[in-house]
N, C-alpha and C positions, 0 to 999 in steps of 0.2 A: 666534723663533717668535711667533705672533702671541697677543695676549692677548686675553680676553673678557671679557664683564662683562655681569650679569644683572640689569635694572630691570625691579621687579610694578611693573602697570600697570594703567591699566581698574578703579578699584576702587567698590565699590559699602560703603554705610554703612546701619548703624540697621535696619529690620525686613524691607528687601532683599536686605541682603547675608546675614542668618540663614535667610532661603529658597533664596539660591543656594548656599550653603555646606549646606545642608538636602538640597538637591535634588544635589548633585554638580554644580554649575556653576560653583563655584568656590572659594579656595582660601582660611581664614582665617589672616589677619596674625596672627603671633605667637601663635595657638591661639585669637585671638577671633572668633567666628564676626560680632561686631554691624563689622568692617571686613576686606571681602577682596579679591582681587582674578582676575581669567582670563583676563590678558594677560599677555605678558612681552616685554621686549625684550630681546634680545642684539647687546650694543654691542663693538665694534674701537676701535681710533683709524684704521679705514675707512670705517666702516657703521657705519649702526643698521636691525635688521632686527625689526620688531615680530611678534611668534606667538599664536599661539595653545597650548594643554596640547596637545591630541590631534597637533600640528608638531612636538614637540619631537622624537619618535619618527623621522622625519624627517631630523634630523641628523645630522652624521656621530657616530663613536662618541666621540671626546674631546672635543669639544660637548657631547656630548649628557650626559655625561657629567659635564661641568662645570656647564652649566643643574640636572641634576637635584640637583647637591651645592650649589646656589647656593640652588635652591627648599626645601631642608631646613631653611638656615639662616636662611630669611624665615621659614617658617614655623611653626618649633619657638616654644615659649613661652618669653620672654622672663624670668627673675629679677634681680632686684638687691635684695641687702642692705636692710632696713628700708622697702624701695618696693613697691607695689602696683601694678603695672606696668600689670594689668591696668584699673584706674579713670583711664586714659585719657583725653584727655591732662591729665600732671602737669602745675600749676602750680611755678614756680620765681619767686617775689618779688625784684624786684633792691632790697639795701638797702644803697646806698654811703655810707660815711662818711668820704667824699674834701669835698676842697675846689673840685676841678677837672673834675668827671667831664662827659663828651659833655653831659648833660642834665639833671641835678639834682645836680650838684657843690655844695656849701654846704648843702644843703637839712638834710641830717640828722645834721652831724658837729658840732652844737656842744650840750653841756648833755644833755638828755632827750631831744631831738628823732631819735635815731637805734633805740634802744627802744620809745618810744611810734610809731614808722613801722612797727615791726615788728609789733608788737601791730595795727595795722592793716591789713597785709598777710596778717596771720594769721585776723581778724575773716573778712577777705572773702575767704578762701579758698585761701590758696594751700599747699602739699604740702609745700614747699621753701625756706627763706630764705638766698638767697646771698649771703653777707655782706663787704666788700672796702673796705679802704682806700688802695689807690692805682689810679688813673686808669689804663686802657690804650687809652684814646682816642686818635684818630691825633697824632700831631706831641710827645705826652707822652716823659717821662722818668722814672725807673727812682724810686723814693724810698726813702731807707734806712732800713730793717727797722723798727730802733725807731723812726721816725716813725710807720712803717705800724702797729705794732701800739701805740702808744700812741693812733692813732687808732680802732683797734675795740676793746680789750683790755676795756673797763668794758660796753661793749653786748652783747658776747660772752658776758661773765660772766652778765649777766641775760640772754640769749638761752635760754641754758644750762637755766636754770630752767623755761622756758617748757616741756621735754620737746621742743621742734621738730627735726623731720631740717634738720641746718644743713648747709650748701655754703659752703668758704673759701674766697675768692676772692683767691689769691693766686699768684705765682713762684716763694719764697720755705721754704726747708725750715726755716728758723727759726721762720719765722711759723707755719707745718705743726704745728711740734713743740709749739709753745705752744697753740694752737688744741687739740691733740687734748686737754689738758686742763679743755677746757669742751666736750665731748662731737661734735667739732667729724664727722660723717658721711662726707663726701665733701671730695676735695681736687677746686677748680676751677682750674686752671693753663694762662693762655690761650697760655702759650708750647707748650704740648705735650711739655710737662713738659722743656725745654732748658734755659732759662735758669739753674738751678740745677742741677751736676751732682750735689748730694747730694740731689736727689729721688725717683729710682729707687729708692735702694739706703733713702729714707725710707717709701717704698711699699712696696718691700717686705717689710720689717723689719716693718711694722705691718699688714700686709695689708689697705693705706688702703682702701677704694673712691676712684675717680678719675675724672676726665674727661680726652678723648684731644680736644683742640683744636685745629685746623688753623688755621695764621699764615703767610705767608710776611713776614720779614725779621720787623723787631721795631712797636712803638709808633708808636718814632721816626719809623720812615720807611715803615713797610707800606703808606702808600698814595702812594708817589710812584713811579705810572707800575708797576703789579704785572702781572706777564706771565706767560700760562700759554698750555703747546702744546692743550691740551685741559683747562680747568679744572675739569671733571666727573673727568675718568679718572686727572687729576693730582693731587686731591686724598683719590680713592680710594686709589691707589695710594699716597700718604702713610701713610695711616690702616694699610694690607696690612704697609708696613714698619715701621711704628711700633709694631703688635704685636707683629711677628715678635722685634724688636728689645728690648721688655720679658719676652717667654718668655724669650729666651737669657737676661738679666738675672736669671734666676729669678722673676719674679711670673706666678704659674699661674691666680691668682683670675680669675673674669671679670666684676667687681663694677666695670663699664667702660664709658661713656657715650662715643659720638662727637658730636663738634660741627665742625661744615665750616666752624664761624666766621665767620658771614657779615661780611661789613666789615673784617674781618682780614686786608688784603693783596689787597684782591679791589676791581673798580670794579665798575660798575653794571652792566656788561654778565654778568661772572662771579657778582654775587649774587645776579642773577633766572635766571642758569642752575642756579646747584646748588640754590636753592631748589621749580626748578621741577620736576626729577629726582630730588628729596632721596629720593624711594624708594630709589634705588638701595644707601643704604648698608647698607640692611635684610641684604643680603646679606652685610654682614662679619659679622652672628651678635649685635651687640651693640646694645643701646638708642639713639634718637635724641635728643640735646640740640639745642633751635636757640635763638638768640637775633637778633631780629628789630628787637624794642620800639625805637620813637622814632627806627629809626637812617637812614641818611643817602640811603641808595637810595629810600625814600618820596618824598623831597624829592624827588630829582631825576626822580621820575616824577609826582610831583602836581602840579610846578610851583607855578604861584599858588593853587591847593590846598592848599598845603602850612601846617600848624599847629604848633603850640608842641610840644602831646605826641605829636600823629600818632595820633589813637588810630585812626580811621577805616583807614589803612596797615596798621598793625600790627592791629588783626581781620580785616581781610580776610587778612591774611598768614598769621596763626596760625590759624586756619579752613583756610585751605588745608591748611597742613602738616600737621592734624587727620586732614585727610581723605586724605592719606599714610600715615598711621600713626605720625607720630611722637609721641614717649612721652612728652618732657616740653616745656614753653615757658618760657621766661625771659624774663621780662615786668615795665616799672614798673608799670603798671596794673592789677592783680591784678581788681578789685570790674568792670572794664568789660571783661575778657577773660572773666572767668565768664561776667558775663552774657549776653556774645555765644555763649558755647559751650550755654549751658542754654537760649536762645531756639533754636538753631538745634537744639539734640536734641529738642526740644518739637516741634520745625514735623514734624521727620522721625521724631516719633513712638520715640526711642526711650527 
């Protein structure tokens, strides 16, 4: 039978979209009236057929049927654990205290230098410090445990202190378990929670909050030559079995972020497609995570354009996905992704 899948679309921001959402012209993301939208598409792996609200009626009845239970789950309000979902979009500070990482490997893992980076990712603003000692950059290798956390274990400690919502950016259920003794929030696990099989049943023992990350293959090789029939509807469809697959597990919580991973198995052609669709996952019911910053698909669209940090790439990118509705961004640049996001509420007044 054939399956469907529902992307809001047409969305409007800031003191627009509180009049059409005012006036019944359209529909607010996640109960926020300042971003909504009065389009939708309904996609196949045949079609995409773009509607309008008053079309849906129109459909046949398990269509339609399926749309209206899709348009629930966009637009119910969104909760997670210690997050205010609603102040829009979260910042997420990357603070690696690797040796080898894609783009500031060395920077912060020696002495004070990985503390004092935090303290300034926190100055200028960010929601989130996702903290992580081994590389998942393409062509990397796996590092064992006590490396990893003899590389964050002393910054964690004072992170700790700070009161910040931390994110662990690990594979790792040993590291997990140590972590949660410095108040550690949210597990980020870029394998999608595979690589270690005593992570499930660590989730659910502690009722973690989690992120649900989309990879195909691992580090090592995820970008050599990643192949998808439909990389929008194959990576939803991940995410459909990946819950389905931690309910039976037993974790009931829905304290669950999606991230489509961009660069994670994916070339350039699949990360400017789920980036450009990223609406559509609003329909699985749970928050959006993206991580965008510095990475590699810039390059190959700026060309001789192209800069050290990217920052130029990465605000236009995160702007975009803003104006999707996604909930949080995971960003080096904390102090130049604000600023782009509070020039741009100013211009549009909200």
């Amino acid at each position: 039978m054939e399956k469907y899948y529902t992307r809001a679309c047409n969305f409007y921001y800031g003191p627009i979209s509180k009049s059409k959402v005012k006036n019944k012209l359209a529909l607010a993301l996640h109960g926020d009236k300042s971003i909504s939208f009065d389009h939708l598409e309904v996609i196949s792996r045949k079609f995409v057929k773009k509607i309008y609200f008053k079309d849906i009626k129109k459909l046949n009845k398990n269509l339609r049927k399926k749309v209206y239970s899709d348009i629930k789950q966009i637009i119910k309000k969104k909760k997670f654990k210690k997050l205010n979902l609603l102040k829009k979009p979260l910042i997420m500070g990357i603070l690696n205290l690797t040796p080898d990482s894609f783009s500031d490997g060395g920077k912060y893992n020696k002495k004070k230098e990985g503390i004092n980076h935090a303290k300034k990712l926190i100055s200028d603003g960010c929601d989130i410090i996702d903290i992580g000692g081994e590389s998942t950059r393409p062509n990397s290798k796996s590092v064992n445990k006590n490396i990893e956390w003899k590389r964050i274990y002393k910054t964690i400690s004072k992170l700790h202190k700070l009161k910040k919502f931390i994110s662990l950016d690990t594979r790792k259920s040993a590291i997990m378990k140590k972590g949660l003794k410095y108040g550690v929030n949210l597990i980020n696990d870029v394998s999608g929670l595979d690589y270690d099989a005593s992570t499930i049943n660590f989730i659910k023992k502690h009722k973690h909050p989690f992120v649900i990350n989309h990879i195909q293959g691992s580090p090592k090789n995820m970008q050599k030559n990643p192949k998808y029939k439909n990389v929008l509807l194959d990576v939803y469809d991940y995410f459909e079995n990946k819950i389905s697959t931690i309910r039976k597990k037993g974790i009931k919580h829905n304290n669950i972020l999606i991230d489509p991973g961009i660069g994670f198995g994916k070339n350039l052609k699949h990360n400017i497609t789920l980036i450009s669709k990223i609406s559509i996952f609003h329909s699985l019911g749970f928050p959006i995570l993206i991580g965008v910053s510095r990475k590699k698909f810039i390059k190959d669209i700026s060309g001789t354009n192209d800069s050290k940090e990217r920052i130029g790439g990465t605000v236009s990118t995160v702007l975009f996905c803003m104006l999707q509705g996604v909930q949080i961004l995971r960003v080096h640049d904390v102090n130049e992704i604000k600023q782009s996001i509070k020039v741009f509420k100013s211009i549009n007044n909200d």
